[in-house]
C-alpha positions as a printed NumPy array, in Angstrom:
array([[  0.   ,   0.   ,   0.   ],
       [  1.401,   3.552,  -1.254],
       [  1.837,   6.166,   1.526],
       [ -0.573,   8.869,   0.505],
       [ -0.219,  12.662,   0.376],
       [ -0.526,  14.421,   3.311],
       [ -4.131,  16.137,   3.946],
       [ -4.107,  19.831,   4.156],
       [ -6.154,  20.963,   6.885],
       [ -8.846,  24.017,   5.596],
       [-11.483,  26.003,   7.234],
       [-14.724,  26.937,   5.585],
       [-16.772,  29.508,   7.404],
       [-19.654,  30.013,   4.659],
       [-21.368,  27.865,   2.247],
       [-20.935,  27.363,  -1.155],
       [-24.227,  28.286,  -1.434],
       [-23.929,  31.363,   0.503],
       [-20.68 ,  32.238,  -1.26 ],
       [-22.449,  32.438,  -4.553],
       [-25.291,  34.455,  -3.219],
       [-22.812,  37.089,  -2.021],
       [-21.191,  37.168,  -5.303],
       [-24.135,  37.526,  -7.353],
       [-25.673,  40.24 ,  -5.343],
       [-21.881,  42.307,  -4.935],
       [-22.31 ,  42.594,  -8.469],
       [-25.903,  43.611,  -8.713],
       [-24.334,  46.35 ,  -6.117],
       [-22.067,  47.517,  -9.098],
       [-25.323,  48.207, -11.096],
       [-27.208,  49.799,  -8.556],
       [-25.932,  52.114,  -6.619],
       [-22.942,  51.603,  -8.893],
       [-19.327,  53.159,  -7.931],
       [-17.925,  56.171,  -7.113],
       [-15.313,  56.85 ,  -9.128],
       [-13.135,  60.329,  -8.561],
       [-10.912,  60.008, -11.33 ],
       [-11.967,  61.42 , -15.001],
       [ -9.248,  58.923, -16.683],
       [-10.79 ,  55.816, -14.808],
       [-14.062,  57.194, -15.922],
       [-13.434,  57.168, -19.204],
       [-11.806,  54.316, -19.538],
       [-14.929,  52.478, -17.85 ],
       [-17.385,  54.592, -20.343],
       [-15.478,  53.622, -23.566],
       [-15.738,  49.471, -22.272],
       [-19.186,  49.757, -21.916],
       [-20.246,  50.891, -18.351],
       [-23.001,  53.317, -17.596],
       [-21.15 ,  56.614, -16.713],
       [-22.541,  59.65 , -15.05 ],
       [-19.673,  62.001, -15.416],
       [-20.934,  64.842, -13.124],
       [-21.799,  62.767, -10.493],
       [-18.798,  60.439, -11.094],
       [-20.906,  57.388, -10.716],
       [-20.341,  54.552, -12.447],
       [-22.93 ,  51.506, -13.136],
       [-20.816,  48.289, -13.989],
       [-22.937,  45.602, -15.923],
       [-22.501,  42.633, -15.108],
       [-20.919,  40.86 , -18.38 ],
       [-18.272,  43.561, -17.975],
       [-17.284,  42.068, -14.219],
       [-17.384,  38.164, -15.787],
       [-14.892,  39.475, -18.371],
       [-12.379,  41.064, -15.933],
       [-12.441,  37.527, -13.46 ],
       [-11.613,  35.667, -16.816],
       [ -8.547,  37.835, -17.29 ],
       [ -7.132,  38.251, -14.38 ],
       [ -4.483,  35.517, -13.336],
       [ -5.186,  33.152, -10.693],
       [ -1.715,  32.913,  -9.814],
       [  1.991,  34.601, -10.253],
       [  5.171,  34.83 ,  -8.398],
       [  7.054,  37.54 ,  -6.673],
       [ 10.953,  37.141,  -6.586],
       [ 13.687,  38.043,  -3.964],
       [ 16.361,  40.655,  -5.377],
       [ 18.376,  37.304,  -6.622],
       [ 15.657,  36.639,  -9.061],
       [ 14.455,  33.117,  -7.18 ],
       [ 10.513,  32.992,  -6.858],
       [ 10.063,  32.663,  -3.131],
       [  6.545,  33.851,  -2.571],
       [  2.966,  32.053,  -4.376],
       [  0.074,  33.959,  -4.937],
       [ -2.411,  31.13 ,  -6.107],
       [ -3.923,  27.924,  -4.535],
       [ -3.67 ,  27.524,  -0.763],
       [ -0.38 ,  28.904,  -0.507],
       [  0.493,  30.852,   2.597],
       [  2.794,  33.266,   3.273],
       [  3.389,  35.838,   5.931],
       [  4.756,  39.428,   5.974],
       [  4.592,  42.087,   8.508],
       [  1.932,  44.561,   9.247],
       [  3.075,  47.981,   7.646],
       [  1.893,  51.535,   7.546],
       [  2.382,  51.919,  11.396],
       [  3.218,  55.631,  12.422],
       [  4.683,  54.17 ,  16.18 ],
       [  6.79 ,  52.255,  17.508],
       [  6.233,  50.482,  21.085],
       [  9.064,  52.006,  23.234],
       [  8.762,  50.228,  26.163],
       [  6.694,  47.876,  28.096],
       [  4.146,  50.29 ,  29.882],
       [  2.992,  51.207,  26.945],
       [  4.63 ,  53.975,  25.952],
       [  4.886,  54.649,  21.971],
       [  7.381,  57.078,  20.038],
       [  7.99 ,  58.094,  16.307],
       [ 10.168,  55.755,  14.065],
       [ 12.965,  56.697,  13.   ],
       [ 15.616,  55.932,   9.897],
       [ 17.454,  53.878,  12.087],
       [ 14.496,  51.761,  13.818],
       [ 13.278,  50.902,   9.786],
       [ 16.821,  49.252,   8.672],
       [ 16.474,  47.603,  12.141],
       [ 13.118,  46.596,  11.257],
       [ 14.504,  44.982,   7.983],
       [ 17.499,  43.544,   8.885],
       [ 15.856,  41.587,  11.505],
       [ 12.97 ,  40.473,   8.83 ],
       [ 15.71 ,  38.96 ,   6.45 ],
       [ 17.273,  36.777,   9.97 ],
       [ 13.546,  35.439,  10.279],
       [ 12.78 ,  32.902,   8.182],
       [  8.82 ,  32.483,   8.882],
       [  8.298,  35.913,   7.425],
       [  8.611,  35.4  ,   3.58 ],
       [  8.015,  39.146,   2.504],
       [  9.044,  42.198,   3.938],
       [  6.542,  45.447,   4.056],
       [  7.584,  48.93 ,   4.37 ],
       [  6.466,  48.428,   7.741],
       [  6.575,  51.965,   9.281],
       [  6.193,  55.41 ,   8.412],
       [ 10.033,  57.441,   9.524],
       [  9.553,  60.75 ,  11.151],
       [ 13.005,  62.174,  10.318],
       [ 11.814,  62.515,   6.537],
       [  9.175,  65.415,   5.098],
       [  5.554,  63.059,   5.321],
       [  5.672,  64.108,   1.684],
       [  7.995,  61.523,   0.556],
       [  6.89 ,  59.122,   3.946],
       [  5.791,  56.277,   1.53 ],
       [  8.811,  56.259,  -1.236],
       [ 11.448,  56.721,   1.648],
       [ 10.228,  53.391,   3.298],
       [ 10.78 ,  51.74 ,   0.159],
       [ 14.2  ,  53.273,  -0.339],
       [ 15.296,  52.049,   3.224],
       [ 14.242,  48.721,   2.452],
       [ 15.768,  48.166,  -0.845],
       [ 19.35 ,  49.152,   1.046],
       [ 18.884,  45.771,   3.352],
       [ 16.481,  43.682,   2.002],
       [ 16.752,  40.087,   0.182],
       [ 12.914,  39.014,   0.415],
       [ 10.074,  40.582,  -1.678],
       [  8.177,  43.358,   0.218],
       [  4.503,  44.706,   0.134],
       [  4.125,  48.423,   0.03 ],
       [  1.946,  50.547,  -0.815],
       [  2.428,  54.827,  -2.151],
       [  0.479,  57.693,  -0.418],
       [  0.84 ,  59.95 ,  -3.457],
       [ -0.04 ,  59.567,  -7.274],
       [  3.323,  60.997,  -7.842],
       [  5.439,  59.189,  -5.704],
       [  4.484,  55.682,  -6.927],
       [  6.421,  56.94 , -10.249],
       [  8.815,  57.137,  -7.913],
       [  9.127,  53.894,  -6.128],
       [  8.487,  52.079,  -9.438],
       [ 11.303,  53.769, -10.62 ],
       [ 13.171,  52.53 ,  -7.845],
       [ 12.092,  49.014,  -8.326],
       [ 13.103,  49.224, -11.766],
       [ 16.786,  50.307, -11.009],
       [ 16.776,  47.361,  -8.267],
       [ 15.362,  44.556, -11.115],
       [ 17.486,  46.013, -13.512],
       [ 14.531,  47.353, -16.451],
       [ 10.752,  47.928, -16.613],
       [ 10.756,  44.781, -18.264],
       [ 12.996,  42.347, -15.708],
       [ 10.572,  44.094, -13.34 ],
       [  6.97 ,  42.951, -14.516],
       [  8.409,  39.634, -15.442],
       [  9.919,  39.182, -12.075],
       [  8.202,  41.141,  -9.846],
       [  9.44 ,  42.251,  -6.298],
       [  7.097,  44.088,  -4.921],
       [  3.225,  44.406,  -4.406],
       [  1.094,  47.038,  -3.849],
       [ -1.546,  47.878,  -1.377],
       [ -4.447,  49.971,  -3.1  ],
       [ -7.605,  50.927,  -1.03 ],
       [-10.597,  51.346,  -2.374],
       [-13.103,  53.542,  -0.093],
       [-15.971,  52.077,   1.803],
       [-18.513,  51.799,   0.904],
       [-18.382,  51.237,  -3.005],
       [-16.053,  54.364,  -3.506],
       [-12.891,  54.888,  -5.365],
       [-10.383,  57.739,  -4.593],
       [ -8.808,  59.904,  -7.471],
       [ -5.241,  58.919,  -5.788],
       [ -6.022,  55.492,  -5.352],
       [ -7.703,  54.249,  -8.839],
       [ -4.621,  56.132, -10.481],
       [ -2.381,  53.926,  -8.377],
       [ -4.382,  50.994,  -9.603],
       [ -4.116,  51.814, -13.335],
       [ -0.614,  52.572, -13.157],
       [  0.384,  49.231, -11.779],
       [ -1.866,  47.273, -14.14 ],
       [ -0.397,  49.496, -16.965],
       [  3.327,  48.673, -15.624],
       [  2.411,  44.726, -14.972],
       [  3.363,  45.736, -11.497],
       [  1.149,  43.142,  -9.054],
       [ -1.971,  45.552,  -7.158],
       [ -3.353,  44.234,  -4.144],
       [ -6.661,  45.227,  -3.285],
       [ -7.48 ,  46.117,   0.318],
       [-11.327,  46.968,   1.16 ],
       [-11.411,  47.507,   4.518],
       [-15.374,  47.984,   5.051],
       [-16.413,  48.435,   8.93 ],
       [-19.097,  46.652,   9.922],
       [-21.925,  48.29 ,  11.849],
       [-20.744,  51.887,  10.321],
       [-19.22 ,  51.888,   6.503],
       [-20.847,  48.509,   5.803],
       [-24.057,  47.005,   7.14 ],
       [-22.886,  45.514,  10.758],
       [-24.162,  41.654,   9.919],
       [-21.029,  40.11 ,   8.977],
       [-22.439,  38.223,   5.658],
       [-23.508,  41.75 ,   4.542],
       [-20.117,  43.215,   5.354],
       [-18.484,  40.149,   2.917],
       [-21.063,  41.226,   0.267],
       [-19.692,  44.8  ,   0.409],
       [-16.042,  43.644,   0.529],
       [-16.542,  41.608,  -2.909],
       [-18.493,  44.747,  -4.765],
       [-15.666,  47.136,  -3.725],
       [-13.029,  44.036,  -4.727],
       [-14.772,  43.6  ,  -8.019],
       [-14.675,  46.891,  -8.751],
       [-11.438,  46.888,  -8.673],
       [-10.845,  43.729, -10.578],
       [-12.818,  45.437, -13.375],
       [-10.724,  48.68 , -13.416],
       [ -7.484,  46.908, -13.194],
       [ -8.414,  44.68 , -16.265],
       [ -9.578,  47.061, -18.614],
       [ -6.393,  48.815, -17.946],
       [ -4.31 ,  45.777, -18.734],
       [ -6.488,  42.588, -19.072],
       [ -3.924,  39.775, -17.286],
       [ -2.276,  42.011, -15.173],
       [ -1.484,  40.433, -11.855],
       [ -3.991,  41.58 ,  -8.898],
       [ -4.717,  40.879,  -5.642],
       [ -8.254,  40.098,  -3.88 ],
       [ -7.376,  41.099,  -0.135],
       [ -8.538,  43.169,   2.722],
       [ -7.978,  44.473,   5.909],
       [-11.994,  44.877,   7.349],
       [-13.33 ,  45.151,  11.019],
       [-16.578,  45.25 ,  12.844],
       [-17.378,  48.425,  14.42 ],
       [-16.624,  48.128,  18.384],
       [-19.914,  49.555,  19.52 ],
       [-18.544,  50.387,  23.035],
       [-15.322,  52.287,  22.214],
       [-15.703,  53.568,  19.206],
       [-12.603,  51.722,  17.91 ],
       [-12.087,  49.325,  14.975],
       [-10.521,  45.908,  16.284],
       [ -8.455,  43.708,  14.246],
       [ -8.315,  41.117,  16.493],
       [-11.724,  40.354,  17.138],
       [-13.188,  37.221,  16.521],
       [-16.319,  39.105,  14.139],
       [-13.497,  40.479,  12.401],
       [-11.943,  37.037,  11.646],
       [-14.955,  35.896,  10.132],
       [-15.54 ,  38.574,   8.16 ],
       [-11.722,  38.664,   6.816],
       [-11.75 ,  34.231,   6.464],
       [-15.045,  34.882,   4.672],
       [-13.652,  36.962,   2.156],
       [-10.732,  34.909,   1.522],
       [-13.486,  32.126,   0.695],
       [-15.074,  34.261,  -1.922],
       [-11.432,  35.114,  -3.371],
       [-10.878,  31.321,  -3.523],
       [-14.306,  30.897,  -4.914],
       [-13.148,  33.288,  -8.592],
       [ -9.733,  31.738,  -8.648],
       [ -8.046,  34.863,  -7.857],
       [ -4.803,  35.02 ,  -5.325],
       [ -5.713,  36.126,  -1.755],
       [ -4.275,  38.537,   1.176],
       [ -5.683,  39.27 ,   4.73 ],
       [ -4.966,  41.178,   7.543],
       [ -4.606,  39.344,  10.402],
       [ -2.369,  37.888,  13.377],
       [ -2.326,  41.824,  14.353],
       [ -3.297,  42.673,  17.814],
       [ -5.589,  45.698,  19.626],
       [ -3.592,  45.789,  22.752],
       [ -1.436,  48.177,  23.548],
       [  0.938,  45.883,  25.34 ],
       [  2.96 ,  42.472,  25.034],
       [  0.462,  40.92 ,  27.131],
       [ -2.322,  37.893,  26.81 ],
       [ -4.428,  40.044,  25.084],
       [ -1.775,  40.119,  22.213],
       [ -0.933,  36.747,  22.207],
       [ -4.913,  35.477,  22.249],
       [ -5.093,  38.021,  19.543],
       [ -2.422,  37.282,  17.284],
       [ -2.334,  33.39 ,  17.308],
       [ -6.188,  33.461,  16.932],
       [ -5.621,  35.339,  13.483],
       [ -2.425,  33.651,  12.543],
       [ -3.734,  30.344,  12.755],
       [ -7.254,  30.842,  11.157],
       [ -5.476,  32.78 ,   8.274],
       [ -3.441,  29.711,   7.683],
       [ -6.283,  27.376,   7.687],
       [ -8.063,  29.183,   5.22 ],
       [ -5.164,  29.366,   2.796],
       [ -5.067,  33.17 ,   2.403],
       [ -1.599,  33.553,   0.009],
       [ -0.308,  36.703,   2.002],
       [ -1.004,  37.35 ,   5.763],
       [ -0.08 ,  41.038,   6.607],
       [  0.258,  41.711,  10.475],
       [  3.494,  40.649,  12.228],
       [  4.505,  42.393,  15.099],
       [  1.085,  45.221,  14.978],
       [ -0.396,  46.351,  18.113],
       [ -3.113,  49.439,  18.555],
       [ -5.12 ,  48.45 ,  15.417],
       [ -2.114,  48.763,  13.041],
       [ -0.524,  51.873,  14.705],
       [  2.016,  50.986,  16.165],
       [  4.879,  48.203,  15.194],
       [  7.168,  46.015,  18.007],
       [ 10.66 ,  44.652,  17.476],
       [  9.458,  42.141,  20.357],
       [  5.9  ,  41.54 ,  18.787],
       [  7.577,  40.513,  15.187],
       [  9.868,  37.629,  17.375],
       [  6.833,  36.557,  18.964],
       [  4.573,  36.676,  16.04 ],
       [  7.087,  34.747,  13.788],
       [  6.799,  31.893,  16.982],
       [  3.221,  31.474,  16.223],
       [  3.556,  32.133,  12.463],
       [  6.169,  28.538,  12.907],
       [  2.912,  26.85 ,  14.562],
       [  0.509,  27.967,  11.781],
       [  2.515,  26.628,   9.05 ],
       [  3.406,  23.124,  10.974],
       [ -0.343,  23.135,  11.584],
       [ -0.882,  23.948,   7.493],
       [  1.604,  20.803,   7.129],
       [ -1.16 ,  18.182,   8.429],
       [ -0.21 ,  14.709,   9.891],
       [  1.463,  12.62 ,   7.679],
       [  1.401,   8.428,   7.641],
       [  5.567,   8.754,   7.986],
       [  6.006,   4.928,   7.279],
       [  3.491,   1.839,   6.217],
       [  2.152,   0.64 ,   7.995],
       [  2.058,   3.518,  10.326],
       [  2.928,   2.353,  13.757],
       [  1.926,  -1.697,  14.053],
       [  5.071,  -3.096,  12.765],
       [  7.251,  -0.458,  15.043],
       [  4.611,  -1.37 ,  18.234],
       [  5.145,  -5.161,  17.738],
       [  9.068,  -4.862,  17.326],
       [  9.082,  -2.728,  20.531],
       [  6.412,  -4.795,  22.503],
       [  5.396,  -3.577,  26.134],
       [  9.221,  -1.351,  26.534],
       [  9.198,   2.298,  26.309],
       [ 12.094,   2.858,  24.93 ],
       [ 11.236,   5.333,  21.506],
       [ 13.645,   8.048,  23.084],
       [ 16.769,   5.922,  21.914],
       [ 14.853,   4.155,  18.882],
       [ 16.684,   5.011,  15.669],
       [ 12.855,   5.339,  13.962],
       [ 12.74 ,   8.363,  16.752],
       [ 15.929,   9.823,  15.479],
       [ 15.491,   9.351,  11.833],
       [ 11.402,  11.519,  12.27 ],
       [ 11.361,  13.473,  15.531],
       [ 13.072,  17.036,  13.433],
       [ 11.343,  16.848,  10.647],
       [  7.894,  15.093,  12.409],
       [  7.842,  17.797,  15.29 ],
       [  7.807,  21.544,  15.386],
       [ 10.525,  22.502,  17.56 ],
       [ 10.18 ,  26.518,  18.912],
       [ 13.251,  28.758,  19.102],
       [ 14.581,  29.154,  22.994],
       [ 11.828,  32.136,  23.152],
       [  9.474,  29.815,  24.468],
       [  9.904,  28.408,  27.726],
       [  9.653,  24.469,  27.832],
       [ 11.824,  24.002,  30.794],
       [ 11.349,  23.822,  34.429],
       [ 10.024,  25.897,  36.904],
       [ 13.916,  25.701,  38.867],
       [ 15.456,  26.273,  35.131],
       [ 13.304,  28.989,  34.454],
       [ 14.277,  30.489,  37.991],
       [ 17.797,  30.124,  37.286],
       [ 17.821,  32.074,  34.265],
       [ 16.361,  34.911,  35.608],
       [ 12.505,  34.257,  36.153],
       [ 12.407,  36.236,  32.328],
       [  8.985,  36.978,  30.992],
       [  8.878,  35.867,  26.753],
       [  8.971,  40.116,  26.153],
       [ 12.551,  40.141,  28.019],
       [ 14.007,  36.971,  26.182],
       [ 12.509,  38.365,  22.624],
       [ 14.415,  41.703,  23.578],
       [ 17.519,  39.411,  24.249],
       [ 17.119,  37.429,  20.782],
       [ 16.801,  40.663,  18.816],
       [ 20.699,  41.666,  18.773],
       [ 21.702,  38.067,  18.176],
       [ 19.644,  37.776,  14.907],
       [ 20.775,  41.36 ,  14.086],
       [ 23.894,  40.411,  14.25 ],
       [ 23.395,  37.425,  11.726],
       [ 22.463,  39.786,   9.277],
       [ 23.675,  38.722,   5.474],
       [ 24.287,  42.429,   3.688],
       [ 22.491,  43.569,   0.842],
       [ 23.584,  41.78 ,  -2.657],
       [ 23.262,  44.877,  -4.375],
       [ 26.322,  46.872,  -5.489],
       [ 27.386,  49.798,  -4.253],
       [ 26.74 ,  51.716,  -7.507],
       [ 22.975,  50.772,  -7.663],
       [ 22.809,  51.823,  -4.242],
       [ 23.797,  54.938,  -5.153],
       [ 21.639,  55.524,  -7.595],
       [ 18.641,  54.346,  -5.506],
       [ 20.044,  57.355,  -2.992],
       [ 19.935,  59.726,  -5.956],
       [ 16.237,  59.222,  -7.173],
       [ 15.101,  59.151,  -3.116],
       [ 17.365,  62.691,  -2.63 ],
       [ 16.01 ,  64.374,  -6.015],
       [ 11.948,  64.192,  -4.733],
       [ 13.176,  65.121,  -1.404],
       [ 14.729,  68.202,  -2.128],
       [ 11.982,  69.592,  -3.535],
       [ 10.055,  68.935,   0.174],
       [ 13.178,  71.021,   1.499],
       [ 15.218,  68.253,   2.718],
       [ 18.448,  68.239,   0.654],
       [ 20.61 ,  65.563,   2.292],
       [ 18.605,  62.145,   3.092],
       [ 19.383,  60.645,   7.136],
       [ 23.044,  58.79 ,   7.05 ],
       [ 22.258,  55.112,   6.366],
       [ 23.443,  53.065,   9.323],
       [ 26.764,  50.484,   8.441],
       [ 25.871,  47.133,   8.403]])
């Protein structure tokens, strides 16, 4: 008897039948009320395909035909590539991946709780330690630096990370202008517009705005990446209970309207140009005011969506494994494994969050140690159980009878790495006496400890010094005109 394939372990939250019926009525959205649509190019463009256009009110009516079209040309799968040209990161099936949460404008300073600007410095930290982590397979720009006009916040993050980086990053521009820019930069990095769309290294983030409403800055940043095969990756982030209707199905039915949207502008910009069905909802916290990422409504909402995505063949994102507390406490941790692991299960391709805190304000060197921990368990919980040998134990059981004596069995030696998921030393599996001994250390004081000694297996940029230059050049050029005319010193590696 063959040993079979290992099973893959999924999680469905809706129905097939209730996936469908979200779909169809999402696009009966796009007919009526239609789209807002704040951008006379995008517009047009929509108008000359076919779609019902009311150009002083910017509303756009999308029929449906028009929506089947775009979900037949839009890939269903594509690679991004690390600055070595090696395709380390799927967008397609039940891949999963995992980069950090980015866009944070703090950075935890300490554990009371107090938060501070990011700096230069704290970003190529941020990086560095990233590339010495291997359950994060992307990086993200992952803060916004304070030491830099916000003018050019989004292209500078981008700049840092190019200096340090080896993996593929998500990012994301704040400006119709400055995504020139970092493309431009991406192009000097892959070496040509071409090498670049053929072997992409970067996504990014576009927002539409709920509900059913597309920015002139945004849909521009969508049409320029379709038009530069540069992969977009849509983020809807409706709110249940305020920007969306607060019953979670209804909140997934809003998601996929603004998502198809966006499928259909992207495609009739460049039909087969890679894109993105992803997210980053919540439901509406109707005590505080605030909108929680790690709730459990939220997770639904954000595992349903990733359903639907699966549902049209297109690649997936989420964000989750992000926490609401403002601390490195049990909060964070029910938080962020609670989103980590469901995220896995339901085979999103990218899972934005690492090391967030404050609904996405606010980053932590600490967090991102921790969160890679529980990002290890997701994806040895993704691998399934596995019949290692045939049979699977009565042949071992019989040879070793009534004595239990596995420990020094050479079948134990030969499975026990690659059969169990063994955590880094930032877990505590030892004694109570051994844990004394070494200094009765909470899991925030030995991820502190960890961070230098990662740091300082660091592998330096392949890039040449020459390109590096020139990636300092295009950064300085937009920042001058913002009145800063020498960029931050770069720290050494």
């Amino acid at each position: 008897m063959a040993i079979q394939a290992p099973y893959r372990p999924m999680l469905k939250i809706i129905t097939e039948e209730l996936t469908v019926q979200i779909i169809q009525e999402a696009i009966e959205l796009l007919q009526d009320p239609g789209v807002l649509v704040h951008n006379p190019e995008a517009l047009k463009l929509m108008a000359d395909a076919g779609a019902g256009v009311d150009f002083g009110k910017q509303l756009v009516s999308i029929p449906a035909n028009m929506v089947h079209t775009a979900l037949t040309t839009a890939p269903s799968t594509f690679y991004l590539y690390d600055l070595l040209g090696n395709p380390v990161v799927h967008y397609g099936g039940n891949d999963v991946h995992f980069d950090p949460g980015s866009t944070a404008v703090t950075l935890l300073g300490d554990q009371k709780g107090v938060q501070r600007d990011p700096l230069t410095d704290d970003l190529v930290r941020f990086v560095k330690l990233v590339e010495t982590l291997p359950a994060y397979d992307a990086q993200s720009t992952a803060f916004v630096c304070r030491d830099v006009p916000a003018e050019i916040g989004d292209l500078y993050r981008l700049y840092l990370a190019l200096n340090y980086m080896r993996k593929p990053i998500i990012t994301g521009a704040f400006g119709k202008d400055t995504w020139w820019t970092m493309w431009e930069m991406l192009v000097t990095v892959a070496g040509g517009e071409r090498e670049l769309a053929s072997k992409p290294i970067a996504v990014f983030d576009v927002c539409p705005t709920p509900p059913l409403l597309w920015s002139d800055l945004t849909v521009q940043n969508l049409m320029d990446c379709a038009r530069k095969g540069v992969p977009a990756e849509l983020v809807s982030m409706p709110l249940a209970g305020t920007t969306s209707p607060v019953t979670l199905a209804a909140a997934v039915v809003e998601h996929a309207a603004e998502s198809l949207s966006g499928v259909v502008i992207h495609q009739l910009t460049a039909p087969g140009a890679p894109i993105v069905w992803g997210g980053a909802p919540a439901a509406f916290d109707m005590r505080t005011g605030t909108t929680p990422m790690g709730d459990v409504n939220t997770w639904l909402i954000d595992c349903a969506y990733i359903q639907v995505g699966k549902y049209l063949n297109l690649p997936t994102h989420t964000y989750m494994g992000s926490s609401d507390a403002k601390l490195l406490d049990a909060q964070s941790g029910i938080e962020s494994a609670g989103g980590t692991i469901l995220s896995a299960l339901s085979g999103a391709n990218m899972v934005s969050g690492g090391g967030m805190l404050d609904f996405l304000r606010c980053q932590s060197f600490e967090k991102l140690i921790i969160d890679a921990e529980i990002i290890g368990m997701a994806k040895r919980l993704m691998a399934g159980i596995q019949a290692r040998d045939e049979p699977v134990a009565r042949d071992l059981m019989r040879q070793t009878a009534h004595k239990a004596n596995f420990l020094s069995h050479t079948h134990t030696h030969k499975w026990f790495r690659k059969e169990l998921y063994i955590p880094t030393p930032l877990l505590d599996r030892g004694s109570l006496d051994a844990w004394r001994l070494a200094g009765s250390k909470s899991i925030t004081d030995r991820a502190s400890e960890i961070i230098d000694g990662l740091l300082s297996s660091y592998q330096p940029s392949p890039l040449p010094q020459k390109l590096l230059d020139e990636l300092r050049t295009i950064a300085t050029t937009v920042a001058q005109k913002f009145g800063l005319q020498t960029l931050p010193a770069l720290p050494q590696d």
